[in-house]
Every structure is written in C-alpha cells, then in structure tokens.
C-alpha positions in Angstrom: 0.0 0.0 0.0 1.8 3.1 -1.1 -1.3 5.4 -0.7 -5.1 6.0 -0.9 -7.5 8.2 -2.4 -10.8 8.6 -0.3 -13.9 11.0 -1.3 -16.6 11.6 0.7 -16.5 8.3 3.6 -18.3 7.1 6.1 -15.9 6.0 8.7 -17.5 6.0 11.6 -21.0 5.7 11.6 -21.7 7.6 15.3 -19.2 10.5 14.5 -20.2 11.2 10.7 -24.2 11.0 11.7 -23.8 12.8 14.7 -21.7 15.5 13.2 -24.9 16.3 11.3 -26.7 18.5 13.6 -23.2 20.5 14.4 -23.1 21.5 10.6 -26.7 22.2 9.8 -25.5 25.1 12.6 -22.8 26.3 11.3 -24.5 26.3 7.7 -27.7 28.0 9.5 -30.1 25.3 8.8 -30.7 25.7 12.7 -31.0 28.3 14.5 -28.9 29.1 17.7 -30.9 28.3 20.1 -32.0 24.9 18.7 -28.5 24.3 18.6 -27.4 25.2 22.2 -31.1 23.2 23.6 -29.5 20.3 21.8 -26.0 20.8 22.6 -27.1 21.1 26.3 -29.9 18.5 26.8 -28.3 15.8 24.5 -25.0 15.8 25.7 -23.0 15.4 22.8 -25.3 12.5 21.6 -28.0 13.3 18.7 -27.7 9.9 17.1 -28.6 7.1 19.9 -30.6 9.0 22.5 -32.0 8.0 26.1 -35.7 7.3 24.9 -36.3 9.2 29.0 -34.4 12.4 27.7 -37.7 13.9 26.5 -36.0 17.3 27.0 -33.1 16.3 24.1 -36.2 14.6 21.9 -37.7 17.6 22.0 -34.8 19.5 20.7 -33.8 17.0 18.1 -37.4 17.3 17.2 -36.7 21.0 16.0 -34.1 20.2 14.2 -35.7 17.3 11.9 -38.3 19.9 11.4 -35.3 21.9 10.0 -34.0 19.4 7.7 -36.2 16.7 7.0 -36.7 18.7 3.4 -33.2 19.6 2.8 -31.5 17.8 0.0 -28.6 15.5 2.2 -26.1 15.0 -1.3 -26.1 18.9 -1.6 -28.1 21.2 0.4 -28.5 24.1 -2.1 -30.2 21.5 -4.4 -33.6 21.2 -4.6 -35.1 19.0 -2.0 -37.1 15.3 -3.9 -38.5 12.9 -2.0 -37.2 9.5 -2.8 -40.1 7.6 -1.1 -42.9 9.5 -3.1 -43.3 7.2 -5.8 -45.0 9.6 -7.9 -41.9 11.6 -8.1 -38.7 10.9 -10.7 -36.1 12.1 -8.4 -33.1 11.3 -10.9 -31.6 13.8 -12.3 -30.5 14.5 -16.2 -27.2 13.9 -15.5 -27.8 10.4 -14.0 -30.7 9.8 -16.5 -27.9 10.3 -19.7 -24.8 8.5 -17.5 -27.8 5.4 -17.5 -28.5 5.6 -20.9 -25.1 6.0 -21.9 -24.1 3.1 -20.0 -26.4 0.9 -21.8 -25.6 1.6 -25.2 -24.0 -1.5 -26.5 -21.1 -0.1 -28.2 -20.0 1.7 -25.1 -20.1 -1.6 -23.6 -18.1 -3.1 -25.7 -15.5 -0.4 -25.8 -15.3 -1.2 -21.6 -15.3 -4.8 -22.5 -17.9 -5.8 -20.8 -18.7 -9.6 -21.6 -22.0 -10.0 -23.0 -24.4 -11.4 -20.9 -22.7 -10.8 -17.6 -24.7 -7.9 -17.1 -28.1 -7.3 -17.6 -28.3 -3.3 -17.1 -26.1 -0.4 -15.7 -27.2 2.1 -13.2 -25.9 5.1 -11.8 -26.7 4.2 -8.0 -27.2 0.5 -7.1 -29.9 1.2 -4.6 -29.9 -2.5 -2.9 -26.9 -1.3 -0.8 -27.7 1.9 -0.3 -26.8 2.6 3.2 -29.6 4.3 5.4 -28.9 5.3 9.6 -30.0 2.8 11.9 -30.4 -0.4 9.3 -28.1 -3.0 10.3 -28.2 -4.5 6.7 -29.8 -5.1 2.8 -30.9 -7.6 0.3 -27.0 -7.3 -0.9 -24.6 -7.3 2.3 -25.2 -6.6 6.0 -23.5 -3.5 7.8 -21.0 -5.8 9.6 -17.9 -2.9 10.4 -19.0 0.1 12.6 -16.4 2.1 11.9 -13.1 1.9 9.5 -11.3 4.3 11.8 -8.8 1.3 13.0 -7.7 0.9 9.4 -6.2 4.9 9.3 -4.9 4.6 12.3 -3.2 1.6 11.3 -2.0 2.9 7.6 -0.2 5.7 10.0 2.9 3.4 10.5 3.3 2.7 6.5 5.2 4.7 3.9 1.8 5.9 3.1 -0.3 8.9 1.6 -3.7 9.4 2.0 -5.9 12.2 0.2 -9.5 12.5 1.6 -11.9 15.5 0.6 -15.6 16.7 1.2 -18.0 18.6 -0.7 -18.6 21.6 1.9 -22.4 21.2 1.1 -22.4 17.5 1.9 -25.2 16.8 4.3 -24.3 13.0 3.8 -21.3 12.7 5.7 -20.3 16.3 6.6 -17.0 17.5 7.0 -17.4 18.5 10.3 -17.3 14.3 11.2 -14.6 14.1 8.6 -12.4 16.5 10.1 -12.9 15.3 13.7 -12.0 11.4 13.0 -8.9 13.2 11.3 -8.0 15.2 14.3 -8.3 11.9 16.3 -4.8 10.8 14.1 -3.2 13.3 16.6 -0.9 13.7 13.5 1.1 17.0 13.1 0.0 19.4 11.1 2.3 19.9 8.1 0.4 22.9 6.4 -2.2 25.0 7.7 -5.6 25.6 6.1 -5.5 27.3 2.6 -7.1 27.7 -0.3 -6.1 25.7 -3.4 -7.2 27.3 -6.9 -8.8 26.2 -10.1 -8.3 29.0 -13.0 -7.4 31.6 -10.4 -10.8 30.9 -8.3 -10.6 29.5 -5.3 -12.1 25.4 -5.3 -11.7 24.9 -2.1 -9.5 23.9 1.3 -6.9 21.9 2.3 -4.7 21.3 5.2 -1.6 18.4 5.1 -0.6 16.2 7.8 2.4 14.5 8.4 4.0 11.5 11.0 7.1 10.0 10.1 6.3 8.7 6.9 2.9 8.8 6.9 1.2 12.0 5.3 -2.6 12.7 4.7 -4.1 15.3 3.2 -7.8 16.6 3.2 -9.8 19.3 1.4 -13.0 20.5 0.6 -14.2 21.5 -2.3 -15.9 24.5 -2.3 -20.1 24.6 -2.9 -19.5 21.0 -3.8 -21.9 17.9 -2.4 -21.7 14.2 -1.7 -20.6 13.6 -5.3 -17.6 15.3 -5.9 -16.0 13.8 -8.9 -19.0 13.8 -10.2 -20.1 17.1 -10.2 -16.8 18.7 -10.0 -14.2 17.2 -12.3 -11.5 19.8 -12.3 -11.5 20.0 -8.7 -11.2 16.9 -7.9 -8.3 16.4 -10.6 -6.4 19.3 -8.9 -6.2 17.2 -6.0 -5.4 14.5 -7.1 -2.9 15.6 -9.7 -1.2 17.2 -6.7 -1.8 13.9 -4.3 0.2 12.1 -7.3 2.8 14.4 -7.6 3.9 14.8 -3.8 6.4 12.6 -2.4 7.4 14.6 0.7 7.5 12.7 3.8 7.8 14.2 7.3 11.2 13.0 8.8 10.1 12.7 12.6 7.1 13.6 14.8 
C-alpha cells in the first residue's frame, strides 16, 4: 500500500451521523438556540438518545423539522423525496450517464462480456446505506467504523488524500475532520485555499507522522458527489496527491 484516495466516507458511523446536527449550525439550517437546547440537553449525543431524555427529543425534534426537506447530497439543491413514488427524483445527468451506460457499443469499448450484465445504473440502490439499518438484500452493515484501518496505515510509507463537498449533508466535513484530528498527527500545512483557474475550489490542510502524510480538502459549494459534479477540482487534487512525495522526517 503506497497510498489511498478517499472521497466523501463514512468512517465511523456515530461520528459522521452525529456531526450532522453541528453542521446544519454552522451552515444555518438551525438556529442558535435549537442548537445550544440540543447541545445542552443531549450531551454530545443526537444519534442514539436515552428514549427518558424527553427534553433532548424535543430538541432533536426541531431540528428534523429543519431538515427533514433539505436535500442531504447537496443542500442548495432542490429537495425530492425518494419515497414518493409519484416523483422521478433522478436527475439529467444520471438519467444520460444510465442511458449512456447501456448503449452496447460503449459496452463493448469497456469490455464488458455479453451477458454478464443485464443493465447499468448510476446508484445501485440494494446497498444503499440508510442510519440505523443493520443490513440489505446485498450485504449486512457488519464494520462500525473503518477508523482502526487509518490509524493503522499511520505506521506505513503511506499517503492518504481525503476531501468533502462543503455542502455535503451526507457525511459532513465537520465528522470528517474530527475522526482526522483523532490521528493526533502533526499538522504539516495549515488551512489554505487551493485554486482552479485563479478561483478558489476549495481547502486543504496536510498532515504528516514520520512517513505517513494525509491530506484533506474540501471543495468549495460541492456535495456528496464530488467527482461527479466537480471534475476539475477533484483532478487538482489529485494531480497534486500524485505528484507529492514529501515525507515528514520525525514527529
């Protein structure tokens, strides 16, 4: 393992869910006060509450009233409710990826063996992962949290690049960062912008422990699918990631 590329993870299922209601604050989705009710009847827990804390149910309850219609891939996107089934919540870019997919020629191009597939799809929605199911039709939700595997990588000649969408609701950065800061690794560059054509895409910050280095960013106005929806961004990064070789010496 010389290094890893990681966009958008869930890690650790309390800390990335939990950091949820800490972000719809700082992105004003909540207002203050629903934020310091929760904050000081829930006790750092917003995830797997006391069912006798009535006075943290209560505030939780404010703040799914908040955000129960806010789009969780990107939050400045228009908010469609998957469950409706009168509703077509795909959207044209998945709708052409799809059909594009399918076309044989394009299939035989990715040398796909005829037959072994019946159809492509953007999202295969059998494993979709939703909070609080323990599995699906395809796999069960057997590994609460892939933190150990980080912390383990730390005492390899290894580099790890892992960025967020700012505007992911999914997993937000805020859980990101804090499973990072749990590395206790030293910080090798502060926060700053990196740029795409002179604009600013977004942040990043590099880490370093002997001869382990990580780097994350965000990218900026960006949601759950980053590669997606921004190519050049996510290219920057990792065109840089590739590049790098520097190694911290000691920690």
């Amino acid at each position: 393992m010389q290094g890893y590329i990681v966009c958008s993870p869930l890690t650790n299922k309390f800390m990335d869910f939990n950091s949820r209601l800490e972000y719809a604050y700082r992105m004003a989705l909540i207002s203050n006060d629903i934020h310091k009710s929760a904050v000081d009847n829930c006790h750092g827990n917003y995830v797997d509450i006391d069912s006798a804390n009535s006075v943290c149910a209560k505030s939780l309850q404010r703040y799914q009233e908040c955000t129960s219609h806010i789009n969780t891939n990107n939050i400045l996107v228009p908010f469609c409710d998957e469950n409706d089934p009168t509703l077509d919540c795909n959207t044209d870019t998945h709708k052409a990826i799809n059909k594009w997919a399918n076309v044989e020629v394009v299939q035989q191009a990715l040398k796909v063996r005829e037959g072994t597939i019946e159809r492509f799809e953007m999202i295969n929605k059998t494993l979709h992962y939703a909070q609080g199911k323990n599995d699906t039709f395809g796999y069960s939700y057997d590994i609460f949290s892939s933190f150990s595997y980080h912390k383990k990588l730390m005492s390899k000649k290894c580099r790890a690049l892992i960025f967020s969408g700012d505007h992911d609701f999914t997993f937000p950065y805020v859980g990101v960062e804090q499973w990072i800061t749990s590395l206790n690794l030293q910080v090798e560059v502060p926060w700053k912008p990196f740029y795409v054509d002179d604009q600013v895409g977004g942040y990043e910050t590099k880490y370093a422990q002997n001869y382990y280095s990580l780097t994350y960013a965000t990218v900026k106005g960006e949601g759950h699918q980053v590669p997606l929806n921004s190519p050049r961004e996510s290219l920057v990064l990792a065109q840089e990631f590739f590049a790098s070789q520097t190694y911290s010496s000691d920690s």
